[in-house]
VOBARO-191378 format. One record per residue: x, y, z of N, C-alpha, C in turn; residue number from 0; residue in three letters. Coordinates in steps of 0.02 Angstrom, whole numbers. Example, Ala and Ser with C-alpha at 12.3 -4.5 7.8 and 13.67 -1.06 7.14 Angstrom:
<sites>
nx	ny	nz	cax	cay	caz	cx	cy	cz	seq	type
660	-284	390	615	-225	390	660	-165	390	0	ala
642	-112	354	684	-53	357	645	2	394	1	ser
</sites>
This chain:
<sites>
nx	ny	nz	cax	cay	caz	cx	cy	cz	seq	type
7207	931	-1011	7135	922	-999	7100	888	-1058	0	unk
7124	892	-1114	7093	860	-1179	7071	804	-1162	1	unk
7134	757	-1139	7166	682	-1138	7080	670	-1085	2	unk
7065	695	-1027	7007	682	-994	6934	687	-1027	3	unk
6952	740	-1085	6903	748	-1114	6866	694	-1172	4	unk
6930	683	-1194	6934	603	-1250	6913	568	-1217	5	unk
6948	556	-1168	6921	486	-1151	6852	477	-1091	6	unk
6819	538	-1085	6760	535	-1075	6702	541	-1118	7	unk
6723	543	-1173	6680	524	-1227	6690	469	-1252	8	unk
6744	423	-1250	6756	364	-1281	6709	333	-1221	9	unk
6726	342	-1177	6693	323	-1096	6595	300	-1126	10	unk
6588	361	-1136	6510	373	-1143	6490	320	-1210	11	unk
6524	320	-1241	6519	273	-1295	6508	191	-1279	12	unk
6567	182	-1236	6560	127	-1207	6514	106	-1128	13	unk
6489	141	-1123	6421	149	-1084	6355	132	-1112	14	unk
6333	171	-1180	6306	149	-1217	6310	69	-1237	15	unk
6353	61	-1241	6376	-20	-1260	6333	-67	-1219	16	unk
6352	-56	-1151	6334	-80	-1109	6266	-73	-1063	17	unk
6244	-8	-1089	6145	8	-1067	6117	-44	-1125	18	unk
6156	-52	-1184	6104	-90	-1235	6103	-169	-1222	19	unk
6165	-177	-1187	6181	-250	-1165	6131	-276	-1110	20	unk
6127	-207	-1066	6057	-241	-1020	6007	-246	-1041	21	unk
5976	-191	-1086	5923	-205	-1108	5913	-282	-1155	22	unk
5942	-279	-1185	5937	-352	-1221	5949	-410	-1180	23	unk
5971	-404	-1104	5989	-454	-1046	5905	-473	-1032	24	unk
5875	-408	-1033	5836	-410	-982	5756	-431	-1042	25	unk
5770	-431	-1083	5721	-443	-1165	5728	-505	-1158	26	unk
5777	-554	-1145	5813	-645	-1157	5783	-661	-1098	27	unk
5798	-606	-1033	5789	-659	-986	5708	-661	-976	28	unk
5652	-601	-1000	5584	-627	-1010	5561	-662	-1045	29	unk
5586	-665	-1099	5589	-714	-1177	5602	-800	-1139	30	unk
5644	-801	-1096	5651	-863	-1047	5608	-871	-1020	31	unk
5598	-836	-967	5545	-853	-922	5463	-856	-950	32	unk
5454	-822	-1004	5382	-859	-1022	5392	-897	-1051	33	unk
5452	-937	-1098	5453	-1002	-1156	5505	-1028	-1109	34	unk
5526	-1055	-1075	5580	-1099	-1064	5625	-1142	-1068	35	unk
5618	-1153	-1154	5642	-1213	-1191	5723	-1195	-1202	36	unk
5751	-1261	-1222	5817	-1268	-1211	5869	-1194	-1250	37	unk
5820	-1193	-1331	5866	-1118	-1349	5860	-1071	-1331	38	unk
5788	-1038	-1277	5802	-994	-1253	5834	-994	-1195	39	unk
5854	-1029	-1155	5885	-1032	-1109	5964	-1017	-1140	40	unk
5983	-1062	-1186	6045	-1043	-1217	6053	-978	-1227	41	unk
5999	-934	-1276	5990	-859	-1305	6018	-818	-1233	42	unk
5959	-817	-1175	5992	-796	-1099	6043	-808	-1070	43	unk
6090	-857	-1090	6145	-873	-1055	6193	-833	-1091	44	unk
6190	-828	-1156	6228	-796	-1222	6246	-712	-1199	45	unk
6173	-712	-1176	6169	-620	-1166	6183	-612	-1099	46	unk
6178	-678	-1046	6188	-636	-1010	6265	-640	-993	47	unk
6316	-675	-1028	6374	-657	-1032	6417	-606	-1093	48	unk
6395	-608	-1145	6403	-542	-1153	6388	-480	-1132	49	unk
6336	-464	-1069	6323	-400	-1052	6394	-416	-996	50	unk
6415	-482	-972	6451	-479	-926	6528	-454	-938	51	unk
6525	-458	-990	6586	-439	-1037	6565	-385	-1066	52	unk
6546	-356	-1057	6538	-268	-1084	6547	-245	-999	53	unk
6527	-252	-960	6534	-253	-901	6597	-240	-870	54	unk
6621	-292	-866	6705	-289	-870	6744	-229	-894	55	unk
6717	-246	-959	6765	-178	-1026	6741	-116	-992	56	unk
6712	-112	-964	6679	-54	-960	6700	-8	-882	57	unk
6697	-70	-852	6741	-44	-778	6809	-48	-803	58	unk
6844	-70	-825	6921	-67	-847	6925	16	-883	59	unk
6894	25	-909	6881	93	-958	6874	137	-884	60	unk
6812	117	-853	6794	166	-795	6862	187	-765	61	unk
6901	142	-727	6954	145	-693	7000	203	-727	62	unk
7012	178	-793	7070	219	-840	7048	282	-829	63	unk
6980	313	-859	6969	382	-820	6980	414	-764	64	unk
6946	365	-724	6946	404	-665	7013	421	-636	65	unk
7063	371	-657	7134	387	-670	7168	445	-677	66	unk
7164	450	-749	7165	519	-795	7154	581	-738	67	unk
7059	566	-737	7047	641	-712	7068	641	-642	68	unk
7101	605	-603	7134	655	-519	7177	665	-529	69	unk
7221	629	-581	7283	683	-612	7277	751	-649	70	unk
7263	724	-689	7235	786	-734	7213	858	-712	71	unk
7147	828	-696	7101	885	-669	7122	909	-599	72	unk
7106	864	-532	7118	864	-475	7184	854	-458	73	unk
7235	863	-504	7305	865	-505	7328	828	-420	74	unk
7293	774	-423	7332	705	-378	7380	679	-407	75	unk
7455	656	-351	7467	604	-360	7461	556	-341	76	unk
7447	496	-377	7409	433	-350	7469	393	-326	77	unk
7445	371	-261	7498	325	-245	7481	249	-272	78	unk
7422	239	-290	7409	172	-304	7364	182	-359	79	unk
7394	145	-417	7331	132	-467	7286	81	-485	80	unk
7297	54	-441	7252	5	-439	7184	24	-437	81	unk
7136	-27	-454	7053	15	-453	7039	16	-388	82	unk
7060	7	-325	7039	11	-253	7067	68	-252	83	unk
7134	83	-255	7194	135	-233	7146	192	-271	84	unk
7114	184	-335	7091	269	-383	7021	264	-350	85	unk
7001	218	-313	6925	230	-265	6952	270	-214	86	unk
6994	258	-189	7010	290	-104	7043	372	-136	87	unk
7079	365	-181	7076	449	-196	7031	483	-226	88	unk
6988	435	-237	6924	486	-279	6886	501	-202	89	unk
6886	468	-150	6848	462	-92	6870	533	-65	90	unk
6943	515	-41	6991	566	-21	6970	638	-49	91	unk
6980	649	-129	6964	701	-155	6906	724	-160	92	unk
6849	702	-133	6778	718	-145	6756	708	-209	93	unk
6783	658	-230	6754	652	-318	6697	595	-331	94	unk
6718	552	-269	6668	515	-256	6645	517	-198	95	unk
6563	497	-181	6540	522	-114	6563	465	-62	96	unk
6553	453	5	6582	401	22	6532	327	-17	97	unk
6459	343	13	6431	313	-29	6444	265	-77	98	unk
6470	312	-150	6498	295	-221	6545	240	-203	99	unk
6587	274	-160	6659	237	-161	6645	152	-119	100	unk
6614	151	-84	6572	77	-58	6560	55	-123	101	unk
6502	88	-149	6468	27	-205	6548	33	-272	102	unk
6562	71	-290	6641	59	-323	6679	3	-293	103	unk
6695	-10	-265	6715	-54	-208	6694	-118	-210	104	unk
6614	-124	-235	6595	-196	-226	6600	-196	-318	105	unk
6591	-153	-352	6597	-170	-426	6647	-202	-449	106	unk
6712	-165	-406	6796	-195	-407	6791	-261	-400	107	unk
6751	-296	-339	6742	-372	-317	6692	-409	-366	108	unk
6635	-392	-414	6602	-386	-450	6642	-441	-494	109	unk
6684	-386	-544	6722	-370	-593	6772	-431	-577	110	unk
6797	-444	-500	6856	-480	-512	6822	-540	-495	111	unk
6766	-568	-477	6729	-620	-464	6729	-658	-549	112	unk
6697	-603	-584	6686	-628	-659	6756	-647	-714	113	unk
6816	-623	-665	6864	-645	-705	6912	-706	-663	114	unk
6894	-705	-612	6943	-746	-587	6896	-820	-582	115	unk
6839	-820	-570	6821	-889	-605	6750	-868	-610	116	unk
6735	-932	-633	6671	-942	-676	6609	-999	-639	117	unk
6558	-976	-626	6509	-1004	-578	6430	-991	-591	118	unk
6407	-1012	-620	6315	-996	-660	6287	-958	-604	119	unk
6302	-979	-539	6279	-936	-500	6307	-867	-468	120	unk
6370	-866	-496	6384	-814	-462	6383	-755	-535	121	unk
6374	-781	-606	6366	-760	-649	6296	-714	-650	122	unk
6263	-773	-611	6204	-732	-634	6179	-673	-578	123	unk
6215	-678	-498	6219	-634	-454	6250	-556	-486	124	unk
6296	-564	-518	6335	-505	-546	6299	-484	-594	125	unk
6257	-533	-629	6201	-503	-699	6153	-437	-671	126	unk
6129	-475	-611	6071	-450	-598	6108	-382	-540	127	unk
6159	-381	-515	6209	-313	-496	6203	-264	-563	128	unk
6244	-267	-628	6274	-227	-667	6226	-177	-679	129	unk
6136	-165	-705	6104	-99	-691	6116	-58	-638	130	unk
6131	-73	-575	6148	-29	-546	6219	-4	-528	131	unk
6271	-37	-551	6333	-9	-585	6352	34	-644	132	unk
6308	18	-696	6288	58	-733	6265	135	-718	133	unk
6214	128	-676	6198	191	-660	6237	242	-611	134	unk
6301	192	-561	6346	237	-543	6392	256	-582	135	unk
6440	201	-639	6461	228	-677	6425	310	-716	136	unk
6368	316	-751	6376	356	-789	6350	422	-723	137	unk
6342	420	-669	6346	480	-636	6408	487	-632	138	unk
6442	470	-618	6515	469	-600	6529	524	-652	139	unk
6529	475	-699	6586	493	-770	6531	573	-784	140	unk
6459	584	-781	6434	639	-800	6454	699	-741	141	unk
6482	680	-677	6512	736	-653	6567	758	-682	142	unk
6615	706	-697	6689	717	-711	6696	755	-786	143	unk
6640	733	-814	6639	770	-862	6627	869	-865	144	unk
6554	872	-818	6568	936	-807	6584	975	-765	145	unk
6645	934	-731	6690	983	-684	6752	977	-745	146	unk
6727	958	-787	6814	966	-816	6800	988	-876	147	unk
6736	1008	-882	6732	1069	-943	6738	1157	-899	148	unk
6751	1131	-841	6733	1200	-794	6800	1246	-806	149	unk
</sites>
């Protein structure tokens, strides 16, 4: 149980990472829209791919947990580890609501949109997604946390 416990604090850490990444997304992209000149447009493009890349790191991290804890905790064995395969047993196990496991689901497509290619527009579709990934991530991870101090 430790091993879930570590790494739901490393988790939370890197959450943080990524609440500060929006906020500063969302500071560039007003800083744009009232000045519009060529470096702030650059400044917004800057941030808004590094929040996209904390983003990433951050669902990759997500996954590894949620991993961990249906073994661990909910002593599953996973037939698939893939991040779809640890959605459908978190679904399965009631760890995620069905709900969760939908929008998990489109984060997965999210996530693999931003790595498998690169498109200003579809960059900036996923920008304006990640607050509310964010906010399922850290429910998520704040249940798992205290069912597994239980």
């Amino acid at each position: 149980m430790e091993t879930v416990k570590q790494k739901i604090i490393v988790f939370f850490d890197v959450l943080k990472m990524l609440e500060k990444s929006i906020h500063l997304f969302d500071k560039y992209t007003d800083i744009f829209e009232k000045n519009p000149t060529e470096d702030n447009k650059d400044l917004f493009i800057s941030m808004r791919n590094s929040m996209i890349q904390c983003f990433k790191y951050s669902t990759d991290l997500f996954w590894k947990v949620a991993e961990i804890y249906l073994e661990d905790v909910e002593k599953i064995t996973l037939l698939s580890t893939s991040p779809r395969g640890i959605v459908r047993a978190a679904v399965n196990a009631r760890v995620f609501s069905e709900v969760e496991g939908e929008q998990c689901m489109d984060m997965v497509e999210s996530r693999n949109k931003t790595s498998h290619t690169y498109h200003e527009v579809t960059a900036d579709e996923v920008a304006h997604e990640i607050p509310g990934y964010y906010e399922i991530m850290e429910t998520i991870i704040d249940r798992m946390q205290n069912n597994s101090n239980s």
